[in-house]
N, CA, C and O of each residue as an XYZ file, in Angstrom:
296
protein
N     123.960     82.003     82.323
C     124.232     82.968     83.360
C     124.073     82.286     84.714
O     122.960     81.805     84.924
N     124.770     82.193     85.436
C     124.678     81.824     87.057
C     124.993     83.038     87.987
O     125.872     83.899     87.985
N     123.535     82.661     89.071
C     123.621     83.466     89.878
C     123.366     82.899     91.204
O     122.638     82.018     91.662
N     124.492     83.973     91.786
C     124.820     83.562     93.267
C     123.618     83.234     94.139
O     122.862     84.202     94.223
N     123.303     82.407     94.660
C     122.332     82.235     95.207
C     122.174     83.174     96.680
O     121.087     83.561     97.110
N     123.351     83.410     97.258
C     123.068     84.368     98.709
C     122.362     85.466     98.168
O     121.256     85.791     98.600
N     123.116     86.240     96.961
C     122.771     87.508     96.988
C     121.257     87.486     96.177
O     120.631     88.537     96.043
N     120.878     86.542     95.796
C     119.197     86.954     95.276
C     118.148     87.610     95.518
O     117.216     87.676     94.717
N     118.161     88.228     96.743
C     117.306     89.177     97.005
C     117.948     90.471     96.756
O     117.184     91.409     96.530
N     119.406     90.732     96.754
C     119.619     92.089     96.356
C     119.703     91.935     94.992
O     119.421     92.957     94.368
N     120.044     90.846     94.250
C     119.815     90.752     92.273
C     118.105     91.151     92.023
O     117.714     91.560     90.930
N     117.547     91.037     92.736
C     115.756     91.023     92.436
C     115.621     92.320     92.709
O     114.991     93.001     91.900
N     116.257     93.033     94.066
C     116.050     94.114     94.910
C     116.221     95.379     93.540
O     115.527     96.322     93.159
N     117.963     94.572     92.968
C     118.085     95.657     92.177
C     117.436     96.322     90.940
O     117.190     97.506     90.711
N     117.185     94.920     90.033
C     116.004     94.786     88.907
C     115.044     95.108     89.282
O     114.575     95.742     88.336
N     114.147     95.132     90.292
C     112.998     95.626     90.524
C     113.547     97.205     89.977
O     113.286     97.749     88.904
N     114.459     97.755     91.201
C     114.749     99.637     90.996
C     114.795     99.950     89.472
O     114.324    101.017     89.078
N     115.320     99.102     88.639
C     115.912     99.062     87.429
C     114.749     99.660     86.835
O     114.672    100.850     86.526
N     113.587     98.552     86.640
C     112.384     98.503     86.135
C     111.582    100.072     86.369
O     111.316    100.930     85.527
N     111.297    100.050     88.019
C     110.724    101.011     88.409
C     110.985    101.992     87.609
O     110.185    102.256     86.711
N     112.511    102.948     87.829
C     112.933    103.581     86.777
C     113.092    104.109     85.460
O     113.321    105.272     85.130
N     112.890    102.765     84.525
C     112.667    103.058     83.335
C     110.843    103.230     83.098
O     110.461    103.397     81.940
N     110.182    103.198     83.810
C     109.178    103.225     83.964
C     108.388    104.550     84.462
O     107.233    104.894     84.211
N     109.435    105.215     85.289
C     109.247    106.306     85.782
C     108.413    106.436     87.080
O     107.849    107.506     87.308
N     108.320    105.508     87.850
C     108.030    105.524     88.819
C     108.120    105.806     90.269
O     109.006    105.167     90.837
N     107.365    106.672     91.068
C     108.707    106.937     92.190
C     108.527    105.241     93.082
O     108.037    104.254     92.533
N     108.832    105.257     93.917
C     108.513    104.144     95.102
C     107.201    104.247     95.481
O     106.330    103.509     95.019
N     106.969    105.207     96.382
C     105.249    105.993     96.306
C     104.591    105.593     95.457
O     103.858    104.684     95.849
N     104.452    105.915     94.100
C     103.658    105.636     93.371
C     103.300    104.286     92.985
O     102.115    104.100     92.711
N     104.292    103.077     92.897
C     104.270    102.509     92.700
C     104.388    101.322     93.761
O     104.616    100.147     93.476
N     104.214    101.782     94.880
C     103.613    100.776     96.110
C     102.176    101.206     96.297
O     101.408    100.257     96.452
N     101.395    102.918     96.331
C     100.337    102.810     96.032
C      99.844    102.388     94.887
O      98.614    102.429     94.935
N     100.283    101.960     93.776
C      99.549    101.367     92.547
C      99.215    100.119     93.165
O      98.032     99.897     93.422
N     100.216     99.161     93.474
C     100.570     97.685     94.704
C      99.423     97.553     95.814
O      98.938     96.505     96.242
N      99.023     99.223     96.276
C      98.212     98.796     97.638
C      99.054     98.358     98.619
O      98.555     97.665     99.505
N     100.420     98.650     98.667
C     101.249     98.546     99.819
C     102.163     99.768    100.414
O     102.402    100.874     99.931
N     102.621     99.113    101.740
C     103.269    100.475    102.293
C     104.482    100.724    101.250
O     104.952     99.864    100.505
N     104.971    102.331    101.366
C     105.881    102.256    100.664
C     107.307    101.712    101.386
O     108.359    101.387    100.835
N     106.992    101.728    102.679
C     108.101    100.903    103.165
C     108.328     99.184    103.284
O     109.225     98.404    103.604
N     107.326     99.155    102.949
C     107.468     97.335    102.247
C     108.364     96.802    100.981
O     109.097     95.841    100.749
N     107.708     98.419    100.031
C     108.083     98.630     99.027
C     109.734     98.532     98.878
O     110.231     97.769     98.049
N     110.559     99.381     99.763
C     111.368    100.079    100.062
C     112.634     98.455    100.392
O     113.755     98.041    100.097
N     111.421     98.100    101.172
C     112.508     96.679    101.509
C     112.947     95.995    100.550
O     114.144     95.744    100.413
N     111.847     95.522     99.594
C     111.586     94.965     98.459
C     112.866     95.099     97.434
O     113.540     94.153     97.027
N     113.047     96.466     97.114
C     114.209     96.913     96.706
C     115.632     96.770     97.512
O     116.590     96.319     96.884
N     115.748     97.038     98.499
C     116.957     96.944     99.552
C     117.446     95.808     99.190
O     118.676     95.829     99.242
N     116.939     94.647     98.782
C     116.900     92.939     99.574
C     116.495     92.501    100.937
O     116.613     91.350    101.357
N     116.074     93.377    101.504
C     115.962     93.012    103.138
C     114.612     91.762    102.712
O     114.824     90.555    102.833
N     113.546     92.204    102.321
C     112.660     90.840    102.350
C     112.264     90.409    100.442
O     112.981     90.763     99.506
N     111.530     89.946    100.370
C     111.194     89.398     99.229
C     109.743     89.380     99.153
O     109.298     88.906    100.198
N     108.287     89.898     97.856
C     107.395     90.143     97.681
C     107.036     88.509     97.170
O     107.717     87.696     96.545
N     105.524     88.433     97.793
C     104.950     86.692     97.215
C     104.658     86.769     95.907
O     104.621     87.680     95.079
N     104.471     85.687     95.903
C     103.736     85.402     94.455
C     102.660     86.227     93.755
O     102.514     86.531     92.571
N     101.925     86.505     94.895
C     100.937     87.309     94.472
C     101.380     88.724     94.040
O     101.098     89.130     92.912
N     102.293     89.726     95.203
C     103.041     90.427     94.797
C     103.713     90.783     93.928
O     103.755     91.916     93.448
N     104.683     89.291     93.439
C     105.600     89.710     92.001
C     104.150     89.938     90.682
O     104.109     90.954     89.989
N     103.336     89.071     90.587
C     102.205     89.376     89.488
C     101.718     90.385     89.690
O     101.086     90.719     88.687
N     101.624     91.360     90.741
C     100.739     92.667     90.831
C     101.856     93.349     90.471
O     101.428     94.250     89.749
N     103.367     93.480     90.570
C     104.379     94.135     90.153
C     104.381     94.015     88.225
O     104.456     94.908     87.382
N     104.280     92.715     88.104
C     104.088     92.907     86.597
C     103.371     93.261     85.644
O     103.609     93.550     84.471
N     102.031     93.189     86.551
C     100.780     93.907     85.715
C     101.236     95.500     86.079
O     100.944     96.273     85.168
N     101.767     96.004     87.012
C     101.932     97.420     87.213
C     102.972     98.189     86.551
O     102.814     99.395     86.358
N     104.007     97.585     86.194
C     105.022     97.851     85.518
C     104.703     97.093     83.852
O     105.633     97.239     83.059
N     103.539     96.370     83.366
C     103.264     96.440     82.294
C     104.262     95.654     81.831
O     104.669     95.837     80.683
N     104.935     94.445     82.816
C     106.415     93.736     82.289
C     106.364     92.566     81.699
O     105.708     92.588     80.658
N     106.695     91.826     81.907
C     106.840     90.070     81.699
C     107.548     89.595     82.645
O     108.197     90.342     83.377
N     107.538     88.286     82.786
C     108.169     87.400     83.818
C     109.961     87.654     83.449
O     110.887     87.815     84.243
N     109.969     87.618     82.203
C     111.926     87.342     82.054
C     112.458     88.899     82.056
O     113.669     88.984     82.261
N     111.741     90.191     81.855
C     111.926     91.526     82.343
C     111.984     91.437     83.641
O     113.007     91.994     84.041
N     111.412     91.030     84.413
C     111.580     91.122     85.982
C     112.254     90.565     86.271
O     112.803     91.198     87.173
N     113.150     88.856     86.061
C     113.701     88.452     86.525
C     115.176     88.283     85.869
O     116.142     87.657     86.305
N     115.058     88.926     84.866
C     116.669     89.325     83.896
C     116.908     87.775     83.216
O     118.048     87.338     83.056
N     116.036     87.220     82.944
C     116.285     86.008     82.015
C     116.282     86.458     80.604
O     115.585     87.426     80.299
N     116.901     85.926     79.835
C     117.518     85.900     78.464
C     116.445     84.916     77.661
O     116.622     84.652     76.472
């Protein structure tokens, strides 16, 4: 699979929503689970910015995921 490298923050932006979703999460809930604003949150999803390292691991322990669920690896 190759992916475009410009658009990687909206491929992440979108899989994140993906996740959230099947998860049942609103944004709210799941930026206060994070300890962040929900408008950080909000970006996160958009593509406007991108969450650190530390961030993506607090996303996966919160969503209960794995590394290749979050990042759509095969």
């Amino acid at each position: 699979m190759k992916i475009d490298i410009d658009n990687v923050s909206e491929i992440f932006g979108n899989r994140l929503k993906l996740l959230r979703n099947e998860k049942q999460f609103s944004q709210k809930q799941l930026a206060d689970k994070l300890g962040i604003a929900v408008s950080t949150y909000a970006n996160w999803e958009q593509g406007r910015r991108e969450p650190s390292i530390i961030d993506i691991y607090k996303i996966m322990l919160a969503l209960e995921i794995q590394p290749n669920d979050l990042f759509g690896a095969d």
